[in-house]
C-alpha positions as CSV (number, residue, x, y, z in Angstrom):
1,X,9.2,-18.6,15.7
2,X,8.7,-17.2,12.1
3,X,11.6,-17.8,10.0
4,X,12.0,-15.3,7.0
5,X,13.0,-16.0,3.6
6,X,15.7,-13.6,4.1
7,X,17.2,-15.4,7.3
8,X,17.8,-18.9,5.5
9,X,21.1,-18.7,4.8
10,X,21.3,-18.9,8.9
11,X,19.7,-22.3,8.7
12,X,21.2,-24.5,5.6
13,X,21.1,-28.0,6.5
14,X,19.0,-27.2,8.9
15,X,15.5,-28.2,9.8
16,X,13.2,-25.4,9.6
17,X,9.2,-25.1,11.3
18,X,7.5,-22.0,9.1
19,X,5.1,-20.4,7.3
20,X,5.0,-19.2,3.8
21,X,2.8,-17.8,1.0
22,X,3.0,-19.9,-2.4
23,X,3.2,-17.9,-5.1
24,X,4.0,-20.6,-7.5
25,X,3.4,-24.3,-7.9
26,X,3.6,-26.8,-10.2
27,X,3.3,-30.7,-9.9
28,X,5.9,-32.1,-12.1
29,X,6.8,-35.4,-13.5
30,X,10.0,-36.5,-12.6
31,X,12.6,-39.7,-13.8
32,X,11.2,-42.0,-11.2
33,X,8.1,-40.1,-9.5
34,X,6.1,-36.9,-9.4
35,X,7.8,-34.1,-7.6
36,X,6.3,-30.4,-6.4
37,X,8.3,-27.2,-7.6
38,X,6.9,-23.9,-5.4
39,X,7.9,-20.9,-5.4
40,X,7.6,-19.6,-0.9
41,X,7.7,-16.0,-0.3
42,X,6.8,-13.9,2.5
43,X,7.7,-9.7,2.7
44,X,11.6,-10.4,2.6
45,X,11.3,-12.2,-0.7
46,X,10.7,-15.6,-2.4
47,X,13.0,-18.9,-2.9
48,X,12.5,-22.1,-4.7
49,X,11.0,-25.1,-2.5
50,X,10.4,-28.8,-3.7
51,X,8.5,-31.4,-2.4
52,X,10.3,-34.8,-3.5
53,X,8.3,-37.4,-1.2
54,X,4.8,-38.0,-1.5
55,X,4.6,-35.5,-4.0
56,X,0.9,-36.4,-5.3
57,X,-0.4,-36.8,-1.7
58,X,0.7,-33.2,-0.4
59,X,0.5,-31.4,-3.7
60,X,-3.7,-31.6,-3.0
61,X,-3.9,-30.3,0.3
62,X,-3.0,-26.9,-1.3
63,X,-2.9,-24.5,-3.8
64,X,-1.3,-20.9,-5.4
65,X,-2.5,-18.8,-3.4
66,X,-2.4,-20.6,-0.1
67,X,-0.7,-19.3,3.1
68,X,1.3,-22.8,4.6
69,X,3.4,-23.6,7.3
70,X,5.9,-26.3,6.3
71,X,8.7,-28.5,8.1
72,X,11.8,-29.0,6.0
73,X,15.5,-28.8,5.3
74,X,17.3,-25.7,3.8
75,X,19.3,-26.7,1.3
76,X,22.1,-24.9,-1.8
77,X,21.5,-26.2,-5.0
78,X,23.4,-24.6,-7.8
79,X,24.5,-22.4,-4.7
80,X,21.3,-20.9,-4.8
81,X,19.4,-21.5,-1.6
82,X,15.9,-23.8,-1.9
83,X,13.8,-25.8,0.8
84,X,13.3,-29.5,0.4
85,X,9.7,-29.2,2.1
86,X,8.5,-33.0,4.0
87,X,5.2,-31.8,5.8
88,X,2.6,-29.2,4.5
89,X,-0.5,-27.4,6.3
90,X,-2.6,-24.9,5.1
91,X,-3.0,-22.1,7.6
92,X,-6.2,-20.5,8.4
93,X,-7.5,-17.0,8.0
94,X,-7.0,-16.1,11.6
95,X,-3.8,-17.9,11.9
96,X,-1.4,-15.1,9.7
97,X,-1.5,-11.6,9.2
98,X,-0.9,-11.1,5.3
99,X,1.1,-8.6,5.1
100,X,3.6,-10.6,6.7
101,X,4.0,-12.2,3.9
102,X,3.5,-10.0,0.7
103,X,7.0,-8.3,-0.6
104,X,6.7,-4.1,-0.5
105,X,9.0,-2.0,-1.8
106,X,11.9,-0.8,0.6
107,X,11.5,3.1,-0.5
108,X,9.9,5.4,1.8
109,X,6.8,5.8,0.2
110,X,5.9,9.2,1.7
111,X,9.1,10.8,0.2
112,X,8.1,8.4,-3.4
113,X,4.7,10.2,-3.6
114,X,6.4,13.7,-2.5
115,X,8.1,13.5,-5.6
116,X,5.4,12.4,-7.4
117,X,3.3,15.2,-7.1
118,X,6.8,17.2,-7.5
119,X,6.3,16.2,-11.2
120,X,3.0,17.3,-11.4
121,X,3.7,20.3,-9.8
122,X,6.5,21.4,-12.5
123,X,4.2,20.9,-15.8
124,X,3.1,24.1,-17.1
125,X,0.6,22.6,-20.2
126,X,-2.7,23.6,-18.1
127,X,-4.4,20.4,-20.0
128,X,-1.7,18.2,-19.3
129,X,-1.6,19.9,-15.6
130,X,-5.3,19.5,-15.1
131,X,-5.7,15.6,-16.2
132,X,-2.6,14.5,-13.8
133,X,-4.3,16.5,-10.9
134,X,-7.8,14.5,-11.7
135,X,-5.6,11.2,-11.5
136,X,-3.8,11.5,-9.0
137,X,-5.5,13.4,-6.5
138,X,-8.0,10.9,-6.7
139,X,-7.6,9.7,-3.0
140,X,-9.2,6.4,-3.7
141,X,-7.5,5.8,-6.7
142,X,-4.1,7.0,-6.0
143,X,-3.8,4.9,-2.4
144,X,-4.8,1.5,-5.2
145,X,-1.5,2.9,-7.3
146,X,0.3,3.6,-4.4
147,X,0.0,-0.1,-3.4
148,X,0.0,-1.7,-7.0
149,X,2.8,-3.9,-8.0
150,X,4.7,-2.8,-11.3
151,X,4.9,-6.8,-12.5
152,X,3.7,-10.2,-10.9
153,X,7.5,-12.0,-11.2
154,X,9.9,-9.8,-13.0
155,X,11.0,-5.9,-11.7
156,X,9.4,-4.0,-8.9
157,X,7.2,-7.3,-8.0
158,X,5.3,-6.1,-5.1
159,X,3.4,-3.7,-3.3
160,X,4.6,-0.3,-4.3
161,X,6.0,-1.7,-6.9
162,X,4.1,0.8,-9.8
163,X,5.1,4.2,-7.9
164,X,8.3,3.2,-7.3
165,X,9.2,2.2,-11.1
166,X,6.9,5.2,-11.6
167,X,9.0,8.1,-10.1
168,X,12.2,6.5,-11.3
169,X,11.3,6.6,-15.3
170,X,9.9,10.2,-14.0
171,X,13.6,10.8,-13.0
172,X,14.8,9.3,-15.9
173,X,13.0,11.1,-18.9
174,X,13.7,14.5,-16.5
175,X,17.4,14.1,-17.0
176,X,17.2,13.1,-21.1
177,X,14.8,16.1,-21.9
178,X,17.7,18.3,-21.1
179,X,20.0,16.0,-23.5
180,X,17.3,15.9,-26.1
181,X,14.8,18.7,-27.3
182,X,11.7,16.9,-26.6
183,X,8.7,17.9,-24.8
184,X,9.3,17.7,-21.3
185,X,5.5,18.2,-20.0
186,X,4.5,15.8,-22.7
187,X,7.6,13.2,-21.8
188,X,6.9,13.9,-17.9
189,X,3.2,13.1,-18.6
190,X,3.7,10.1,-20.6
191,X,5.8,8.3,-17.7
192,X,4.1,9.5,-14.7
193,X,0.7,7.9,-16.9
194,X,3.1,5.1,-19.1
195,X,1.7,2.2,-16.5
196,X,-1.1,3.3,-15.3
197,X,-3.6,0.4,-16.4
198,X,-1.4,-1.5,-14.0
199,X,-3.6,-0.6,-11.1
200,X,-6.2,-2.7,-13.0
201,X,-4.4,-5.3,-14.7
202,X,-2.9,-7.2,-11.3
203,X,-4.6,-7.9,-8.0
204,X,-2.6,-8.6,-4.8
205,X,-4.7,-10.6,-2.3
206,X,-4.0,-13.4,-1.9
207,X,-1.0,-13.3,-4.3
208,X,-0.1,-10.9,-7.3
209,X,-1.5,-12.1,-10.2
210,X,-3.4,-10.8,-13.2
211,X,-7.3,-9.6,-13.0
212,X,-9.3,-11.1,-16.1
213,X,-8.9,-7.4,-18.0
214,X,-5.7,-7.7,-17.0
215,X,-5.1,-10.7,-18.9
216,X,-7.7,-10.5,-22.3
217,X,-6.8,-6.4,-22.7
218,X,-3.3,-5.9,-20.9
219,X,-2.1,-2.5,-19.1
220,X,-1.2,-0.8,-22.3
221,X,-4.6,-0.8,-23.8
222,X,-6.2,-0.4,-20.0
223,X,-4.2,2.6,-19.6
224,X,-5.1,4.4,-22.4
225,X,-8.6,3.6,-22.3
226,X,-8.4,5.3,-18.5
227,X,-6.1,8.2,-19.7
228,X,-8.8,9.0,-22.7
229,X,-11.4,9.4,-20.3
230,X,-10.2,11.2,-17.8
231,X,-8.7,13.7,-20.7
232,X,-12.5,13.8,-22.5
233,X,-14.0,15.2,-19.0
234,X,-11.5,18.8,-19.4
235,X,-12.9,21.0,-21.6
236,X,-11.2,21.9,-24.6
237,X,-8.5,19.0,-24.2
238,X,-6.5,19.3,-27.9
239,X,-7.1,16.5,-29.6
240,X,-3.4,16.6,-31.7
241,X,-2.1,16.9,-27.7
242,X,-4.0,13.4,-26.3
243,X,-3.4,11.9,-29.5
244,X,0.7,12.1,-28.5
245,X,0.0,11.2,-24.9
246,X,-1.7,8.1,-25.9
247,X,0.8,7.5,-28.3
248,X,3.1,7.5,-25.0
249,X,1.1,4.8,-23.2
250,X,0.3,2.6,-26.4
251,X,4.8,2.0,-27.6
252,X,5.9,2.6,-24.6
253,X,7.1,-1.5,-24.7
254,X,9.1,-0.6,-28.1
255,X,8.4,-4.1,-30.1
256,X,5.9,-5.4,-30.9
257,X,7.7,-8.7,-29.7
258,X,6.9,-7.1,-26.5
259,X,3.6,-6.9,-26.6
260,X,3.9,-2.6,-28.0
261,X,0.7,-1.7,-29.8
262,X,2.1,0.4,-31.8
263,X,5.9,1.1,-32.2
264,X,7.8,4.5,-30.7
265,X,7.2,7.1,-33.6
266,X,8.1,10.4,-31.9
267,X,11.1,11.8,-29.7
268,X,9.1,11.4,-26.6
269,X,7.9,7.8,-27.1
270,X,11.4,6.3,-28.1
271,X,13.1,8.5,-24.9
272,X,10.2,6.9,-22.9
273,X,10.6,3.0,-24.1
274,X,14.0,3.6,-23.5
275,X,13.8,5.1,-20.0
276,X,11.1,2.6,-18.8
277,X,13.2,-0.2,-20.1
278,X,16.2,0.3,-18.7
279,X,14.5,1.1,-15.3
280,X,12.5,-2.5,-15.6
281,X,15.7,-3.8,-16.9
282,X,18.0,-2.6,-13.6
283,X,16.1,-3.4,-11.2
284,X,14.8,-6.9,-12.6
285,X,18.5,-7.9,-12.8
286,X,18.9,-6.2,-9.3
287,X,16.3,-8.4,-7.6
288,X,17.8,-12.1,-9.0
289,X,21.5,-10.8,-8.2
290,X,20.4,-9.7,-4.2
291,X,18.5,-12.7,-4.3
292,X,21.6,-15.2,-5.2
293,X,24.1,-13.8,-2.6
294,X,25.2,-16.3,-0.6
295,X,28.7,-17.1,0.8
296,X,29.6,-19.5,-1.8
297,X,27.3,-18.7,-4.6
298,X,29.0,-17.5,-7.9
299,X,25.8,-16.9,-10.4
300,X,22.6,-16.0,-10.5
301,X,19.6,-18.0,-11.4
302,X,19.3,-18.5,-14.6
303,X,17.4,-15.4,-16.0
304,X,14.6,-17.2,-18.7
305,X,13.2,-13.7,-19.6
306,X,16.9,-12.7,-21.0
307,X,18.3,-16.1,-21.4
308,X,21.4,-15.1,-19.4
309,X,23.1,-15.8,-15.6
310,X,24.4,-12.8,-13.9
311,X,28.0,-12.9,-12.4
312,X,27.6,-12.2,-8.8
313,X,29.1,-9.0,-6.9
């Protein structure tokens, strides 16, 4: 009987028979011997698994990447809930069915892409108009962003990821453009297109990780190398008007720190850094709080990208 990460907390100190997708492994040196940290996820979510006997010896039978079924012991640690994992196999194609194992988002993706193309619907620029309706209506392409993951560890991690961060910075920059006198088509634009290099910078089978352009140019760059041709195949495209757009796609990080190419330098840009960021922000902290809930836990994991616990609800 599959076990899912989300049913754990039914089985602490309890020996457990299941399989798992590694996401994350790393064959560490200990104060007396080698010990395996992993990181086991299936579509409910991921925990933190060791191996602490025979580490060497079962670390080689698989790798990142691998689909494994495991015996071990659920354990808390730090009241966080982890597997101390004693046998390892690695699990054939036609043993698993994948997606039973890769996190998606809970949203209802018909109703996220409904409001979507609600967005595109609403801007009046006919340019502006005319490139997101060459994107996105795209059926190829748009069922890849549809799928894409907005990250490979931190917010909206998994499939559906990108469309759901997507629609929610949408939301976000529709609510300050009445607080602010931006422009809205150009604000809407920029974050319906902010991530859009994400569809080539991560892969998803067997695991999310980066591609190689995804690594060595990044989504920012990606993005805006995509968004420029699309807007170079509509006639007459203003130059002064793609030049803002890209703009949009090239700060939208804010720092430099952050890997920004260039830093916010009109309305729209900062409103757009600041919309994407608190939305990456939110949710990120949302995922490691839902993820820590147990009966007795009190904090979070310890958050390394904001060098902070969260206090539990």
């Amino acid at each position: 009987m599959k076990i899912y990460i989300d049913q754990l907390h039914e089985y602490i100190n309890k020996e457990i028979i299941s399989e798992f997708l590694v996401t994350q492994k790393e064959l560490r040196e200990g104060s007396k011997d080698f010990y395996v940290r992993m990181k086991l996820a299936d579509k409910t979510g991921t925990t933190t698994a060791n191996i602490w006997n025979n580490a060497k010896q079962l670390s080689d039978k698989f790798k990142e990447g691998d689909l494994i079924k495991i015996k071990g012991i659920v354990i808390t640690y730090n009241a966080q809930i982890q597997i101390t994992v004693n046998k390892v196999k690695v699990l054939n194609a036609e043993e698993y069915d994948l997606m039973e194992f890769i996190e998606s988002t809970s949203k209802d993706m018909d109703k996220l892409s409904e409001t979507l193309f609600g967005f595109v619907d609403k801007i009046s620029q006919p340019h502006l108009k005319k490139l997101l309706k060459s994107i996105f209506e795209d059926k190829e392409f748009y069922k890849s962003f549809a799928e894409a993951p907005a990250a490979k560890t931190w917010h909206h991690n998994y499939l559906g990821g990108l469309l759901e961060h997507t629609v929610s910075v949408a939301k976000l920059c529709e609510f300050l453009s009445h607080q602010y006198p931006a422009d809205r088509d150009l604000l809407i634009t920029g974050a319906l297109l902010h991530d859009i290099g994400k569809v080539f910078e991560y892969r998803t089978k067997p695991v999310i990780d980066f591609t190689l352009d995804g690594r060595l140019i990044g989504h920012l760059s990606l993005g805006d190398q995509f968004v420029s041709d699309k807007a170079k195949m509509i006639d007459n495209f203003s130059p002064l008007l793609i030049t803002k757009l890209r703009h949009l796609i090239l700060a939208h990080h804010g720092e430099y720190e952050k890997a920004s190419v260039r830093l916010p330098q009109t309305l729209e840009a900062v409103i757009l850094h600041h919309a994407d960021n608190l939305d990456a922000q939110t949710v990120g902290v949302k995922q490691l709080v839902e993820k820590g809930q147990t009966d007795d836990a009190e904090w979070s994991e310890y958050d390394r990208l904001n060098n902070r616990f969260y206090l539990l609800p």
